[in-house]
TIMI-2910 file (N, C-alpha, C, CB; in pm, 1 decimal, decimal comma, always signed):
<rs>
+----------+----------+----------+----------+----------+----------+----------+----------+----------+----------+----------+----------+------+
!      n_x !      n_y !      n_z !     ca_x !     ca_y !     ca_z !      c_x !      c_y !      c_z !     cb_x !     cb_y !     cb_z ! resn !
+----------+----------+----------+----------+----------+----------+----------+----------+----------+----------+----------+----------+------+
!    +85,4 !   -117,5 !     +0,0 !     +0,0 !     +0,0 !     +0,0 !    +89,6 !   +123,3 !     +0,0 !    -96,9 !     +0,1 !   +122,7 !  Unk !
!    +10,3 !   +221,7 !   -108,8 !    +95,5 !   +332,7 !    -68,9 !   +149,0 !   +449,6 !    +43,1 !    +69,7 !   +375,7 !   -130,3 !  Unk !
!   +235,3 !   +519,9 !    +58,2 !   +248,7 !   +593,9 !   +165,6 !   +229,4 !   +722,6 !   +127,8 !   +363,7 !   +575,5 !   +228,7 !  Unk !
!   +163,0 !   +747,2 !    -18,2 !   +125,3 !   +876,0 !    -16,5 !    +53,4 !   +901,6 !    +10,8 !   +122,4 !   +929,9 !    -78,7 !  Unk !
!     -0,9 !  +1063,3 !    +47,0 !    -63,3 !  +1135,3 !   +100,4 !   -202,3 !  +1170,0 !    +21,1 !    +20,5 !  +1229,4 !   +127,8 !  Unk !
!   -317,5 !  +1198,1 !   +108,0 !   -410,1 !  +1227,8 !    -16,7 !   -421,2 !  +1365,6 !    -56,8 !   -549,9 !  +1183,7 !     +6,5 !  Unk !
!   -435,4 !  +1330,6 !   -185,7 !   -430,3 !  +1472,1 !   -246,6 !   -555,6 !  +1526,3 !   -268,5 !   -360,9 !  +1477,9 !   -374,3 !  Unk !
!   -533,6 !  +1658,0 !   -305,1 !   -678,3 !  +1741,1 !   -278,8 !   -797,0 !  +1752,9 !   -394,9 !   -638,4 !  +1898,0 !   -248,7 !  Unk !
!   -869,9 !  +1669,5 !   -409,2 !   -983,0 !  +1659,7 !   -550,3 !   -974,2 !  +1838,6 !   -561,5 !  -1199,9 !  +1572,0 !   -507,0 !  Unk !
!   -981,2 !  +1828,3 !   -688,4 !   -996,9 !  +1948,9 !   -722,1 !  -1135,3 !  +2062,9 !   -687,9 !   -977,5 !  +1925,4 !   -846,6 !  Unk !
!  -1217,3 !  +1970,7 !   -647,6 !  -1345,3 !  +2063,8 !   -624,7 !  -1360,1 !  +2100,9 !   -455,2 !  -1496,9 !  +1972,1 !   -683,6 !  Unk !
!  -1193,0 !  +2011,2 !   -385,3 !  -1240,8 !  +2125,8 !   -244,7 !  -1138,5 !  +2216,0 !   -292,6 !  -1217,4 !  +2071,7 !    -45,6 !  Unk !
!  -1064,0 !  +2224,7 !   -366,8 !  -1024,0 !  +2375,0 !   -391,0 !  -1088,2 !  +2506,1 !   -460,5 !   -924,2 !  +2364,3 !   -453,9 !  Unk !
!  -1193,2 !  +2423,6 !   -532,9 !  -1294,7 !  +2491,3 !   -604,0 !  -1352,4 !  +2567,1 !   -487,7 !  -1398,5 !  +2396,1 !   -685,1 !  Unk !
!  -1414,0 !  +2481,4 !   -413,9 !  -1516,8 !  +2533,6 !   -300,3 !  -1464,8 !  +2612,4 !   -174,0 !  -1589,5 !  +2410,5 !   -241,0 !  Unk !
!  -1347,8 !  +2557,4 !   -163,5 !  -1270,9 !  +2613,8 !    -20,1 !  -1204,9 !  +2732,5 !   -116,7 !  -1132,0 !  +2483,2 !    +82,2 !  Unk !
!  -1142,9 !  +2769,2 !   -144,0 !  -1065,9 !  +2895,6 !   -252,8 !  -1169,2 !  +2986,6 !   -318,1 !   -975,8 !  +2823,4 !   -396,2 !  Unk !
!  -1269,4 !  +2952,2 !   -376,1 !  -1320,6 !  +3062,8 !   -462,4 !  -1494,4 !  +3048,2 !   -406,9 !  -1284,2 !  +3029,5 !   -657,8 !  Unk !
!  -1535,3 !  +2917,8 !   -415,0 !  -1689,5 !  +2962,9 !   -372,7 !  -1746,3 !  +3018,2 !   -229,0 !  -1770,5 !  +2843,5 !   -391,5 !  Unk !
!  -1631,5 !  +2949,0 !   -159,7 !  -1661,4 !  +2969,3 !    -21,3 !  -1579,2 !  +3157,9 !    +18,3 !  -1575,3 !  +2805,7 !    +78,3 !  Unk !
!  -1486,8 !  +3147,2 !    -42,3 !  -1391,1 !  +3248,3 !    -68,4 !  -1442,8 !  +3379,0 !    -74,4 !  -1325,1 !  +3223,9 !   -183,3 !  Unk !
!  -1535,4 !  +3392,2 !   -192,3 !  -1576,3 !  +3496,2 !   -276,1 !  -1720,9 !  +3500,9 !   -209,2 !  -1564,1 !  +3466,3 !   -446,4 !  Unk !
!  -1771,5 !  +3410,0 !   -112,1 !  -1900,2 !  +3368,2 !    -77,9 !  -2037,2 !  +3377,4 !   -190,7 !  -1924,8 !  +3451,4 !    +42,8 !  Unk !
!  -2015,8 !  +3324,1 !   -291,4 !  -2122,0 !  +3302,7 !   -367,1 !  -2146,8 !  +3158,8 !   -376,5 !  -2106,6 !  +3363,1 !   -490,8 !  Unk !
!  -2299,2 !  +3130,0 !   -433,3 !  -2361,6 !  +3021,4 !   -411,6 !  -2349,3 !  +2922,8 !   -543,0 !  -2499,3 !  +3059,3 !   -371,9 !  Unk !
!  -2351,5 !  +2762,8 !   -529,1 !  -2321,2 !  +2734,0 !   -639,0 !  -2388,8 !  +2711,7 !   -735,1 !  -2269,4 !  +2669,6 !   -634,1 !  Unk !
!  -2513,2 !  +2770,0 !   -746,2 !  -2584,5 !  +2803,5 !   -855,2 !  -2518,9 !  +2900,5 !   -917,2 !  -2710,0 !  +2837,5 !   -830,5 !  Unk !
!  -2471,9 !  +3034,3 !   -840,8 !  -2396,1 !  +3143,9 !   -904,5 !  -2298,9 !  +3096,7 !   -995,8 !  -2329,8 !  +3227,5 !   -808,4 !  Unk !
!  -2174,0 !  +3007,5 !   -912,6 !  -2023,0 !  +2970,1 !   -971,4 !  -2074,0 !  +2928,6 !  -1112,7 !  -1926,3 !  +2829,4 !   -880,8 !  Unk !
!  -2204,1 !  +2807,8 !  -1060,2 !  -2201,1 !  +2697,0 !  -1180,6 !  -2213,5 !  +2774,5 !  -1324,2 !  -2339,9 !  +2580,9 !  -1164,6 !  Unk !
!  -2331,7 !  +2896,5 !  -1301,1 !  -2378,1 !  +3013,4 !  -1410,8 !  -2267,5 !  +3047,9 !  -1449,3 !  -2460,1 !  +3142,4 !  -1367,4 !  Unk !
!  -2147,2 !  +3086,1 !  -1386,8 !  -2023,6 !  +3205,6 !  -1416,6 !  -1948,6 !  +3102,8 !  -1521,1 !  -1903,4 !  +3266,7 !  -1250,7 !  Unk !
!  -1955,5 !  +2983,1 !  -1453,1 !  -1816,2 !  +2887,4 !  -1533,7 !  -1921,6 !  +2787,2 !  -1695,2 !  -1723,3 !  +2706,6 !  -1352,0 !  Unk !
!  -2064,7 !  +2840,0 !  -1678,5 !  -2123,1 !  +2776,8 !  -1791,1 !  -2133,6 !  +2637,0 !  -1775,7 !  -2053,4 !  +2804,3 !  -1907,0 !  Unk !
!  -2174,6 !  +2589,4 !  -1661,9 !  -2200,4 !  +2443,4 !  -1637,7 !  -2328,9 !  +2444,2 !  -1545,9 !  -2067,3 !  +2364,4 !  -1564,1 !  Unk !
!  -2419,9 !  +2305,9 !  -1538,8 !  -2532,4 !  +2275,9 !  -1496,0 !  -2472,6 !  +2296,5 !  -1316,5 !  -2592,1 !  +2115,2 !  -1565,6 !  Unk !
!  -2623,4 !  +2353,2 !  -1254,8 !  -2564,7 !  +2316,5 !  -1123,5 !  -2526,7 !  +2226,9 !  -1054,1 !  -2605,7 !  +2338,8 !  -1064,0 !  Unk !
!  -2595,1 !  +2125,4 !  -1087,6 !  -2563,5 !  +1891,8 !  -1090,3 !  -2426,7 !  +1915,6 !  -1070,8 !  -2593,5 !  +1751,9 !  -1293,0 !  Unk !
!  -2372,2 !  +1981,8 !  -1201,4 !  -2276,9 !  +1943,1 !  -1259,1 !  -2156,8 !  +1977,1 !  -1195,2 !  -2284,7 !  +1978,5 !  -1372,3 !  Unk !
!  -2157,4 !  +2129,0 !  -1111,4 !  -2078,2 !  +2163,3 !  -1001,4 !  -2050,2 !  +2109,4 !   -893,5 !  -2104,4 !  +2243,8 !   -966,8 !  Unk !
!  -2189,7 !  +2083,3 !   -844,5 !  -2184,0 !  +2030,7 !   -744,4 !  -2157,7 !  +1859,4 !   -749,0 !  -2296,2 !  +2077,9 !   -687,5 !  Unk !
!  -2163,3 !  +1798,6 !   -825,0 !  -2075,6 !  +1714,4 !   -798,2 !  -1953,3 !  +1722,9 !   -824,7 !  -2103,6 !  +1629,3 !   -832,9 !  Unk !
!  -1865,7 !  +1794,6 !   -896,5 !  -1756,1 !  +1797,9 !   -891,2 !  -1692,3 !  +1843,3 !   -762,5 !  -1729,5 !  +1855,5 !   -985,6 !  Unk !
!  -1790,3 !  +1954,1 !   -685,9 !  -1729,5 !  +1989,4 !   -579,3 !  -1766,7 !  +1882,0 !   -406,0 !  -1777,3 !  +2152,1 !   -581,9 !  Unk !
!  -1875,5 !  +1776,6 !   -481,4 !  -1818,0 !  +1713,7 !   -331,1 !  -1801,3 !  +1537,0 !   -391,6 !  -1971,4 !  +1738,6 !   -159,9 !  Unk !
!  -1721,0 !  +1563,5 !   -485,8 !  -1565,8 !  +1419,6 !   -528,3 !  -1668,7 !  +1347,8 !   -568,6 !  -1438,2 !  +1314,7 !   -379,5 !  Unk !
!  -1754,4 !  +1371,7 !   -672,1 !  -1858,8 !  +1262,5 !   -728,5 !  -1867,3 !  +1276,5 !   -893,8 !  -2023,3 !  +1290,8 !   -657,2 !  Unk !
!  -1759,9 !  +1403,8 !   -940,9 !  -1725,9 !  +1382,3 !  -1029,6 !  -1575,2 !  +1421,8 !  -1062,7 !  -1812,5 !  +1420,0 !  -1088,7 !  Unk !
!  -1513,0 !  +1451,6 !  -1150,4 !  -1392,9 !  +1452,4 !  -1205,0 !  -1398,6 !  +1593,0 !  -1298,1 !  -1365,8 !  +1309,9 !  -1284,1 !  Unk !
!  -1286,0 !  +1688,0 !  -1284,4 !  -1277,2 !  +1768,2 !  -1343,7 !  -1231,9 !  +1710,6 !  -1522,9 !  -1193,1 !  +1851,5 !  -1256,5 !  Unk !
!  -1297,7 !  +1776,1 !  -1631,4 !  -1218,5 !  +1734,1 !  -1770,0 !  -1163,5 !  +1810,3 !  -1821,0 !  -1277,3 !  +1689,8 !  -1869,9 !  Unk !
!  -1134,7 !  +1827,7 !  -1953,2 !  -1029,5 !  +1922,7 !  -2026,7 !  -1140,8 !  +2025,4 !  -2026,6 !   -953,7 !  +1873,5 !  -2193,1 !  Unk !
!  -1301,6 !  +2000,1 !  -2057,4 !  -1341,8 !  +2141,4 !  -2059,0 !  -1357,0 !  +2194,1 !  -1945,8 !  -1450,1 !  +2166,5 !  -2121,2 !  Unk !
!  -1405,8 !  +2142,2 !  -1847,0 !  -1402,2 !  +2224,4 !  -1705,5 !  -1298,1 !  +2265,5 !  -1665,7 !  -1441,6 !  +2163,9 !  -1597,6 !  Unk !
!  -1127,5 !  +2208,6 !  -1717,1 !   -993,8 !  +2277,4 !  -1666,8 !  -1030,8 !  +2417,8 !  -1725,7 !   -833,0 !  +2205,6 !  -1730,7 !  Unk !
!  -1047,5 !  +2398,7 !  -1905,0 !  -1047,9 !  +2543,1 !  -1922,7 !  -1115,0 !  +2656,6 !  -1880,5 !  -1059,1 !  +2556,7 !  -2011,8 !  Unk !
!  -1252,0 !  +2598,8 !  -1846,3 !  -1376,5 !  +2675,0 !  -1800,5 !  -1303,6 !  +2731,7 !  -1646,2 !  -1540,1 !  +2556,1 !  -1784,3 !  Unk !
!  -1249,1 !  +2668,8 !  -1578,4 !  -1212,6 !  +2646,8 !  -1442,3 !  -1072,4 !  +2766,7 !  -1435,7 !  -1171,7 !  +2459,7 !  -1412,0 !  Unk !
!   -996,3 !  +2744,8 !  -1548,3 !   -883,7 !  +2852,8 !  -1552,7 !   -910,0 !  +2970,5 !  -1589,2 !   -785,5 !  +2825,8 !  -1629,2 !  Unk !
!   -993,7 !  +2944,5 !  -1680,7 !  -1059,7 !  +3102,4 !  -1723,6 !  -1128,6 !  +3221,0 !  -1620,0 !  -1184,9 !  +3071,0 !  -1821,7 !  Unk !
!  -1175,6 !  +3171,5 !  -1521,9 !  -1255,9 !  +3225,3 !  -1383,8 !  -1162,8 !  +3209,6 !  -1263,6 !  -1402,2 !  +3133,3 !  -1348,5 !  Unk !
!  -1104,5 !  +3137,8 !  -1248,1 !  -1006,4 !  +3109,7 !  -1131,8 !   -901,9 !  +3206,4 !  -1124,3 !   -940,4 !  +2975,0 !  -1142,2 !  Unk !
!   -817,7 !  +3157,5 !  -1284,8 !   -687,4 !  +3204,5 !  -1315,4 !   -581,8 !  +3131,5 !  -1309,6 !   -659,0 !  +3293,9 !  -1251,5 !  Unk !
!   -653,9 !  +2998,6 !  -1216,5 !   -530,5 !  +2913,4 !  -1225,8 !   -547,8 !  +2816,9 !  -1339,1 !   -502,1 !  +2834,9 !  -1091,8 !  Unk !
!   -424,3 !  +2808,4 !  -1412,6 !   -419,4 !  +2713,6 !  -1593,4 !   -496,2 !  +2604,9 !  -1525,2 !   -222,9 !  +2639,6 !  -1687,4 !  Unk !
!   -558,4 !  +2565,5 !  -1668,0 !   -624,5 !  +2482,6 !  -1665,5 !   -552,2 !  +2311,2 !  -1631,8 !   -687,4 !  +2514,2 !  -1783,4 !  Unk !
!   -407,8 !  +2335,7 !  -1696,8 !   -317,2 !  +2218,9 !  -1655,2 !   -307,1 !  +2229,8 !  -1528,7 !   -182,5 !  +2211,1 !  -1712,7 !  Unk !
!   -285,3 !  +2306,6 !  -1469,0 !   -336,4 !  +2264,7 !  -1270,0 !   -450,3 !  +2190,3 !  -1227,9 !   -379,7 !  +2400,7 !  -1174,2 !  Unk !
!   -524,8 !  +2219,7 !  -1308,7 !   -691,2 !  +2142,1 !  -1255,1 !   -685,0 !  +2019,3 !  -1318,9 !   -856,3 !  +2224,3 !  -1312,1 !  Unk !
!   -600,5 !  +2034,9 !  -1408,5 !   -586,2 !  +1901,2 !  -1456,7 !   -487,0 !  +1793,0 !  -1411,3 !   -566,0 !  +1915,5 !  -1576,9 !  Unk !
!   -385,0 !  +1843,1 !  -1387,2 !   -304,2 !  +1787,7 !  -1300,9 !   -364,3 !  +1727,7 !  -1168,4 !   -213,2 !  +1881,2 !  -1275,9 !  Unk !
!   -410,6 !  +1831,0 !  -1088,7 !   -491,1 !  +1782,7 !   -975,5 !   -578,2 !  +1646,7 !   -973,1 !   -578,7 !  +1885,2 !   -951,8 !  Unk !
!   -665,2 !  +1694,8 !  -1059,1 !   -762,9 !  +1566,1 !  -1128,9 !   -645,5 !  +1396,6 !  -1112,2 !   -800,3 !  +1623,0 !  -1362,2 !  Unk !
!   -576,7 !  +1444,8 !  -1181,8 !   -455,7 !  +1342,5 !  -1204,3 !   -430,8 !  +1261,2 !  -1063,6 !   -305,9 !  +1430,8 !  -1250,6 !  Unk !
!   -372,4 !  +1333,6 !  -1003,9 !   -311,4 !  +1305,3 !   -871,7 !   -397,3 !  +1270,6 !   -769,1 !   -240,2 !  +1410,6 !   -825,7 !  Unk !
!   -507,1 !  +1311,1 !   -789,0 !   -670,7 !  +1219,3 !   -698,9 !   -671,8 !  +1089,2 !   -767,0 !   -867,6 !  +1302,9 !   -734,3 !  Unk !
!   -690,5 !  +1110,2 !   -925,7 !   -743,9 !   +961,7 !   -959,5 !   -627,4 !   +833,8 !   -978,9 !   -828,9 !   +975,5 !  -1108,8 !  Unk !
!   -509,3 !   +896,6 !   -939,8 !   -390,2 !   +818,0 !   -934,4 !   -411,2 !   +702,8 !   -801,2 !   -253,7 !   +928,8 !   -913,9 !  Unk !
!   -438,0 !   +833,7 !   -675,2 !   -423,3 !   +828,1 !   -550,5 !   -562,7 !   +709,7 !   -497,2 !   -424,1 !   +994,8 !   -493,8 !  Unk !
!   -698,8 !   +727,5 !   -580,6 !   -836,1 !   +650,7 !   -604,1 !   -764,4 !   +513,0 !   -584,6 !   -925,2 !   +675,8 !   -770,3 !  Unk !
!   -648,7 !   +482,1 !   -728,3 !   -629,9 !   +355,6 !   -782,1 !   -547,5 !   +296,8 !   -709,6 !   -591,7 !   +349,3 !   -906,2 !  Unk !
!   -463,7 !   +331,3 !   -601,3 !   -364,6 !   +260,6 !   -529,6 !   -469,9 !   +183,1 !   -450,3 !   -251,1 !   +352,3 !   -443,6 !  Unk !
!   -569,6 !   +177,2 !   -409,9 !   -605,7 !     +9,3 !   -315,0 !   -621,8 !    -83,3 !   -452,4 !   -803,1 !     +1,8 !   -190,7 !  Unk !
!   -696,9 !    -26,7 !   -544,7 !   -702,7 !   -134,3 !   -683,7 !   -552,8 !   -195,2 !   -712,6 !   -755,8 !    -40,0 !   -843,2 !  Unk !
!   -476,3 !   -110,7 !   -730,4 !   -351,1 !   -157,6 !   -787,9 !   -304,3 !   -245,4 !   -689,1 !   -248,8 !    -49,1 !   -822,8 !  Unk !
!   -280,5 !   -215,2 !   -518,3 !   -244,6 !   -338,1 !   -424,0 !   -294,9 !   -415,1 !   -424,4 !   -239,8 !   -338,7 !   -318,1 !  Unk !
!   -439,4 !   -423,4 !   -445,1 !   -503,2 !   -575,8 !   -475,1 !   -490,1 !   -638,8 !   -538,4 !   -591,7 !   -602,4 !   -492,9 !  Unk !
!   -457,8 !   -577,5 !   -668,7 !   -412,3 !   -652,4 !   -806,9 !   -297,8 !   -676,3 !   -762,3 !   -409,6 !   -578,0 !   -953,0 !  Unk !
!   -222,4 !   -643,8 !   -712,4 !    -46,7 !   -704,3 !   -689,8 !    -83,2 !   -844,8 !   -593,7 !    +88,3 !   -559,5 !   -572,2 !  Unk !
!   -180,6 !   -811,2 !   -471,9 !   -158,8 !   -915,6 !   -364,8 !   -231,5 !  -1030,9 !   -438,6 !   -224,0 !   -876,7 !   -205,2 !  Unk !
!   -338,2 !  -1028,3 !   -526,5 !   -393,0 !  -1107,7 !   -583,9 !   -276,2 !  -1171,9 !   -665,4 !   -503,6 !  -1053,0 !   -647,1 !  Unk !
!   -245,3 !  -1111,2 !   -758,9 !   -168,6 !  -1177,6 !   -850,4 !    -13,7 !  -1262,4 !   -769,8 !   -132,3 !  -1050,8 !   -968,1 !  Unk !
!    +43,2 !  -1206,6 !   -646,7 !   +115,5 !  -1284,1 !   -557,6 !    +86,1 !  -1414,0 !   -509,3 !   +126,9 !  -1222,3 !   -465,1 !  Unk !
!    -45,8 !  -1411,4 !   -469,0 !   -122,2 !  -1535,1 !   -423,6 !   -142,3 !  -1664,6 !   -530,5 !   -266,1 !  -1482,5 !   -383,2 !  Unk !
!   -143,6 !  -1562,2 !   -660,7 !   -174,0 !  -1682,2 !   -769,8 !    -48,7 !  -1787,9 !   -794,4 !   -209,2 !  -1609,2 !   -924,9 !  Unk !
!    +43,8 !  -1681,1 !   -761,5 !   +194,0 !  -1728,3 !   -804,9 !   +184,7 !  -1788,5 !   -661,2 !   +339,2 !  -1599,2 !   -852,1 !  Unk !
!   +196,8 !  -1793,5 !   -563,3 !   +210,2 !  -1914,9 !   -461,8 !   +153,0 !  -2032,0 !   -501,2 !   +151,5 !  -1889,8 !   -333,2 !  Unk !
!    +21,9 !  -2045,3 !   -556,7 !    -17,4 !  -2179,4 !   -605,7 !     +7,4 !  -2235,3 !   -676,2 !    -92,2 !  -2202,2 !   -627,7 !  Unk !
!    +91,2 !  -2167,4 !   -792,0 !   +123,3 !  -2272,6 !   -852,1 !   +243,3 !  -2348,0 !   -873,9 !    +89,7 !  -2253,6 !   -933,8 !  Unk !
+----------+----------+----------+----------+----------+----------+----------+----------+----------+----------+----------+----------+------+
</rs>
C-alpha cells in the first residue's frame, strides 16, 4: 500500500478557494463557469472529475491554468487507484504461490 498522502480533488479547492472564498452560491459559480448546477456540485463534493473542458472553463474564472486542474484531477485519480492496484499485486502474488 501506498504511503502517499491524499491529495486534494480538485473541487475542495474549487469550493474552499473561490466559492466559499468569494461567498457566492453554487448556482452562481455553476452560471459564471457555464455548467449545470448537478454538474458543479458534484464535482465539488468528489462525485465527479474535473475534464479538459471544465480545466479550461475552471482557468478562465479562477486564473489558475487549466493544466493545474488538470493535473490535480490526475493526482486524486492516481491516488483513487492505489487500493485497486495493491489488490491486483496481492492477488496476482497469491496466484503465483499456487502454482
Amino acid at each position: 500500500m501506498s504511503d502517499m498522502h491524499r491529495p486534494a480533488h480538485p473541487g475542495e479547492l474549487l469550493k474552499n478557494g473561490w466559492i466559499d472564498e468569494l461567498n457566492i452560491s453554487v448556482t452562481s459559480a455553476a452560471k459564471n463557469l457555464g455548467l449545470s448546477r448537478k454538474h458543479l456540485s458534484n464535482i465539488i463534493n468528489q462525485k465527479a472529475g474535473v475534464s479538459a473542458d471544465v480545466s479550461m472553463r475552471l482557468g478562465k474564472w479562477t486564473g489558475v491554468s487549466s493544466q493545474l486542474w488538470l493535473d490535480m484531477q490526475s493526482a486524486w485519480d492516481l491516488w483513487q487507484l492505489r487500493d485497486i492496484d495493491y489488490a491486483i499485486n496481492k492477488l496476482n502474488h497469491q496466484q503465483t504461490m499456487h502454482l
